[in-house]
C-alpha positions in Angstrom: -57.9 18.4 -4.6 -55.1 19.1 -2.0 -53.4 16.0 -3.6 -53.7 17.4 -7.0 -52.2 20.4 -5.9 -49.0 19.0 -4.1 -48.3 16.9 -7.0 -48.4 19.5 -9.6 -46.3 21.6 -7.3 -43.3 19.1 -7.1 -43.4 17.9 -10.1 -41.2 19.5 -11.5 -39.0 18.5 -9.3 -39.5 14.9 -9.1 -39.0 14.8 -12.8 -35.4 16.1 -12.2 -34.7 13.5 -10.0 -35.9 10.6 -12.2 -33.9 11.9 -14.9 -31.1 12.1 -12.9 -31.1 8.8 -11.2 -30.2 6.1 -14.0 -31.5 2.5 -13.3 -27.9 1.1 -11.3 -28.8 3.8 -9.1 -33.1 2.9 -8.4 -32.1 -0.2 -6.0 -30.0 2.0 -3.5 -32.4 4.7 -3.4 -35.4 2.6 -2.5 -33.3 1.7 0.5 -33.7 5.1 1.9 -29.7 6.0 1.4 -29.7 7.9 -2.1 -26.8 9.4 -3.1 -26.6 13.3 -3.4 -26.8 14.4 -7.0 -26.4 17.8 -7.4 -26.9 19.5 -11.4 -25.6 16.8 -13.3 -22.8 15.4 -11.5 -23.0 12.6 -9.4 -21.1 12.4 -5.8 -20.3 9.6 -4.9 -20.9 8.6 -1.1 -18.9 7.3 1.4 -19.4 3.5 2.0 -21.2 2.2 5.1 -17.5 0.5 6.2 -16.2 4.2 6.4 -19.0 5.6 8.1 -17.8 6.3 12.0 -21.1 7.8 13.8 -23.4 5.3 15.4 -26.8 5.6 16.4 -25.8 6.8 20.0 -23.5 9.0 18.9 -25.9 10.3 16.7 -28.1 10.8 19.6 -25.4 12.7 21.9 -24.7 15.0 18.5 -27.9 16.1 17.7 -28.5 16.9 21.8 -25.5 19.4 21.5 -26.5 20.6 17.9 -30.2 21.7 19.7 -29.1 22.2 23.0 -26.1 21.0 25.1 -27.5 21.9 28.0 -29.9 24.5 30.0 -27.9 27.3 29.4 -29.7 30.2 27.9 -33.6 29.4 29.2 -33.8 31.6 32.1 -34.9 34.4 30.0 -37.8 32.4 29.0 -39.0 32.1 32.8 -38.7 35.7 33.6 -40.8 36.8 30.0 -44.0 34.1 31.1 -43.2 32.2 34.7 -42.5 28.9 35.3 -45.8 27.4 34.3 -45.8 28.6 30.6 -42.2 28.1 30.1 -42.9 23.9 31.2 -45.9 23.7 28.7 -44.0 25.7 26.4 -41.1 22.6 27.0 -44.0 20.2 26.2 -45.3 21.9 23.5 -42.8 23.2 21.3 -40.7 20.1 20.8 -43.8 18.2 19.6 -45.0 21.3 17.1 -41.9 22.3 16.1 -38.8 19.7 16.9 -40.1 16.6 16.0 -41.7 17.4 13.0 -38.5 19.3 12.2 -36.5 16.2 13.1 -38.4 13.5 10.5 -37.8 15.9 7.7 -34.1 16.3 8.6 -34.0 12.0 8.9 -36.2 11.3 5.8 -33.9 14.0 3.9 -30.8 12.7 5.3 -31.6 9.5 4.3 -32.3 10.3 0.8 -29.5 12.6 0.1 -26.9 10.6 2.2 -24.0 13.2 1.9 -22.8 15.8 4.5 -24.1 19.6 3.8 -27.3 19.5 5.0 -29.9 22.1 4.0 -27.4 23.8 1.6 -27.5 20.1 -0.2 -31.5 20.2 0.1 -32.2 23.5 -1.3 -29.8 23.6 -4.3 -31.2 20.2 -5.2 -34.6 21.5 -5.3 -34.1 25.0 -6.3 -31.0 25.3 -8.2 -27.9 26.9 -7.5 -29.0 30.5 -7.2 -31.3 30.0 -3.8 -28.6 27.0 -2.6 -26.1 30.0 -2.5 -28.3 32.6 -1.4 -29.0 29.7 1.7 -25.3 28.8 2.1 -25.0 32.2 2.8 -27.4 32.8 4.9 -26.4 29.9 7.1 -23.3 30.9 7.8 -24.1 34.2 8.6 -26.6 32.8 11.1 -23.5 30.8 12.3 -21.1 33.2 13.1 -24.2 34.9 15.1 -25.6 32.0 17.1 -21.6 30.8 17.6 -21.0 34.2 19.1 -23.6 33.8 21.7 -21.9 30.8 23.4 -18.7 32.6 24.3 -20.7 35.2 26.2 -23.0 32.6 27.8 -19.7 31.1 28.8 -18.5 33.8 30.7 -21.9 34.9 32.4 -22.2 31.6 33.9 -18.9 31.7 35.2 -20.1 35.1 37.5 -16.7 36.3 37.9 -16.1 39.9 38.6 -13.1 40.8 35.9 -11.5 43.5 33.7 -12.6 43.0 30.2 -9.3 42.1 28.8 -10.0 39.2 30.5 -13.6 38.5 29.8 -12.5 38.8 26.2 -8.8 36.3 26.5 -11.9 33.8 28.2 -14.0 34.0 25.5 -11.6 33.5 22.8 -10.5 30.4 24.7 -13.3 29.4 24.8 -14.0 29.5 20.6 -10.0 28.0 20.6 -10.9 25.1 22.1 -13.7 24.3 20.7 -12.2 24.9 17.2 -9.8 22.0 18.0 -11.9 19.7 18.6 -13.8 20.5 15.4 -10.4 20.2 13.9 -9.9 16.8 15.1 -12.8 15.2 13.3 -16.4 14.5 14.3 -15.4 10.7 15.7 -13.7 12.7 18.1 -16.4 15.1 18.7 -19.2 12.2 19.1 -16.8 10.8 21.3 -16.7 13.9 23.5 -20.2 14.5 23.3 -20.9 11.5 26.1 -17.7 13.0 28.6 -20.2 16.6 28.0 -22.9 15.1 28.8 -22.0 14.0 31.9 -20.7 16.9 32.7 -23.6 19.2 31.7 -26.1 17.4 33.5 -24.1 16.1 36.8 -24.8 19.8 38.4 -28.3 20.0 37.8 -29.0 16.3 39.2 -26.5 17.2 41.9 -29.1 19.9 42.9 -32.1 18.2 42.3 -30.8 15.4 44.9 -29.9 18.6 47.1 -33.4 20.0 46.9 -35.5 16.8 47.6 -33.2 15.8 50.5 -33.3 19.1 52.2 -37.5 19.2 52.1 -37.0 22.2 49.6 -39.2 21.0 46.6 -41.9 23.5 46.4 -44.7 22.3 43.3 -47.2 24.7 44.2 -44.8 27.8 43.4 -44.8 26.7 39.8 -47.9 27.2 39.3 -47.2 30.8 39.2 -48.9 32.6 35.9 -47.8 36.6 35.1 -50.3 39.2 34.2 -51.4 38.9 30.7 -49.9 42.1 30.0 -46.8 41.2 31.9 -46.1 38.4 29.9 -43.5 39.5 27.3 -44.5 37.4 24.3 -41.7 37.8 21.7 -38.6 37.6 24.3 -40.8 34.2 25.5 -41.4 32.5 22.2 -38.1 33.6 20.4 -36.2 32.5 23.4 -37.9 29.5 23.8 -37.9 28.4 19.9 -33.8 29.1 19.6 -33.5 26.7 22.8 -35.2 23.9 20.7 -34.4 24.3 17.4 -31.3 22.5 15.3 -32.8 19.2 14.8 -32.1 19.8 11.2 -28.4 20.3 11.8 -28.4 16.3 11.7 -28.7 16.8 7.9 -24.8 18.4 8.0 -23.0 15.1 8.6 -25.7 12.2 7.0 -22.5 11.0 4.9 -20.6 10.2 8.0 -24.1 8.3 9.5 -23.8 4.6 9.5 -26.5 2.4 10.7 -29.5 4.1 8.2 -32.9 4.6 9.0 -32.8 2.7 11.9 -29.6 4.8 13.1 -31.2 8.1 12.2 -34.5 7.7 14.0 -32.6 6.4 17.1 -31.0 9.4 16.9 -34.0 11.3 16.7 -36.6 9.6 19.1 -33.0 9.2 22.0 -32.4 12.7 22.2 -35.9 14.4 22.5 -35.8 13.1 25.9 -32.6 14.4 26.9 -33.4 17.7 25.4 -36.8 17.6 27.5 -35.4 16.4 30.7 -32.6 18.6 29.7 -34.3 22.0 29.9 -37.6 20.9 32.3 -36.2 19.5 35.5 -33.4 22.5 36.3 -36.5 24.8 36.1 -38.9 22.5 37.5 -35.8 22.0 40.9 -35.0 25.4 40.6 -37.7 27.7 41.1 -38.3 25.5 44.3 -35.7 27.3 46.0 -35.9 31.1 43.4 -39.7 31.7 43.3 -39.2 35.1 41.9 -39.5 34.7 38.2 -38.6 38.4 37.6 -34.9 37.7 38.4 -34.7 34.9 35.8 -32.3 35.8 33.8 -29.3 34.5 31.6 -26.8 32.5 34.5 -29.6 32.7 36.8 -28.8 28.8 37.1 -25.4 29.7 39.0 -27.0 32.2 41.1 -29.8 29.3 41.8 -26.3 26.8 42.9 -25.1 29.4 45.2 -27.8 29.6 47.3 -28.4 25.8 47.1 -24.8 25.2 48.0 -22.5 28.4 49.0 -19.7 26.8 49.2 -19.9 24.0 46.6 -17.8 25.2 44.0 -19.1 22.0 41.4 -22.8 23.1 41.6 -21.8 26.9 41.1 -19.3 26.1 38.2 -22.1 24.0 36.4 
């Protein structure tokens, strides 16, 4: 009955895309790496020769597109302790993620040109609700962009005039326009040096911790109150810290490698996002076992009293 249902519902649809698709064209999408066809104009796609992101790049893209490092989960440890925010890292990414991830890949494949959701919308519902979701995107953007230029400067913990803060975060947004601006071989290229440099701190500390007898497991077993626990700031935070997966969808024309690129993509970085966002929480309330002062750059105030005077672990 539920099949019945499904198939009357997309129909439509499905009858669009035969009608678009002429016979030349039924080979290549059986592949898995159809074309994007949008009203009735065929795109043509880039060749598989021109294509310049591999699988692991692929893999260190779509870490930075959901997470690019632990910057921003603090909140999520002072709205519900350390013990709900680990199975909320366990949970979430199997729920919500991965399931997100497989639609981006199987989408991807089938509409193998760059735009992402804008592409899969107007394809399926016309031009009207692909603008109205263009739109929308961007404006979700320029939002969620802003965020990372003040997360920038609260990690740094610097006491400063706010002509300052502001030069800083506009630096910030500078630079990372350039390397935008210098292609996405150049940003998938970059994306392994950031790596590095994102996780080097935290594994720094983690070494630190261990060595110095400091590793506490029993304190993160600490639960809040039920009505302590501040649901909305909790799950909010904690979906926006794993979502993106379907950002892969904006470059599937620069993709080369296929299926087997795309789900190498997919099934490499849900480790690194995990480990990525688990093990500073899981190091770091060993040594800040009050969850109330979590916070956004609690992670710096966590280096400091690791390390006062290490300078790398309080920068990271």
């Amino acid at each position: 009955m539920q099949d019945s249902a499904g198939d009357a519902l997309f129909e439509p649809i499905l009858r669009r895309e035969e009608s678009l698709v002429s016979s030349e064209d039924q080979s290549y999408a059986e592949s898995g790496s159809l074309g994007n066809i949008v009203g009735d104009q065929r795109k043509p796609v880039m060749k598989e020769g021109k294509r310049g992101v591999n699988a692991l790049q692929l893999t260190m893209i779509v870490y930075f597109f959901t997470s690019g490092g632990p910057f921003g989960i603090e909140p999520v440890v002072g709205a519900g302790g350390p013990l709900l925010t680990l199975v909320a890292l366990v949970v979430i990414p199997l729920l919500w993620s991965f399931p997100q991830a497989l639609m981006a890949s199987e989408l991807s494949l089938m509409m193998s040109e760059n735009g992402g959701n804008v592409i899969w919308v107007q394809r399926a519902f016309g031009d009207f609700l692909g603008f109205v979701n263009a739109y929308n995107n961007i404006i979700q953007s320029i939002f969620s962009s802003s965020l990372l230029s003040i997360l920038f400067v609260q990690y740094l913990q610097l006491t400063i005039p706010f002509y300052v803060t502001l030069s800083m975060q506009f630096g910030f947004v500078f630079i990372i326009t350039i390397i935008n601006i210098l292609g996405l071989r150049w940003v998938s290229r970059l994306s392994v040096l950031f790596l590095i440099l994102v996780y080097s701190p935290f594994v720094a500390e983690a070494v630190i911790i261990v060595y110095r007898g400091d590793l506490d497991l029993r304190s993160l077993e600490t639960v809040p109150p039920y009505s302590q626990i501040q649901w909305a700031n909790f799950l909010s935070t904690a979906i926006w810290a794993l979502d993106g997966m379907d950002a892969m969808g904006s470059l599937a024309g620069e993709v080369k490698g296929g299926r087997k690129a795309f789900l190498t993509g997919v099934i490499g970085s849900l480790p690194l996002i995990f480990s990525n966002y688990f093990f500073p929480i899981f190091f770091g309330y060993s040594v800040a076992q009050d969850y109330t002062q979590w916070s956004s750059g609690y992670f710096t105030v966590i280096a400091s009293s690791i390390h006062k005077r290490s300078i790398f672990l309080e920068f990271g």
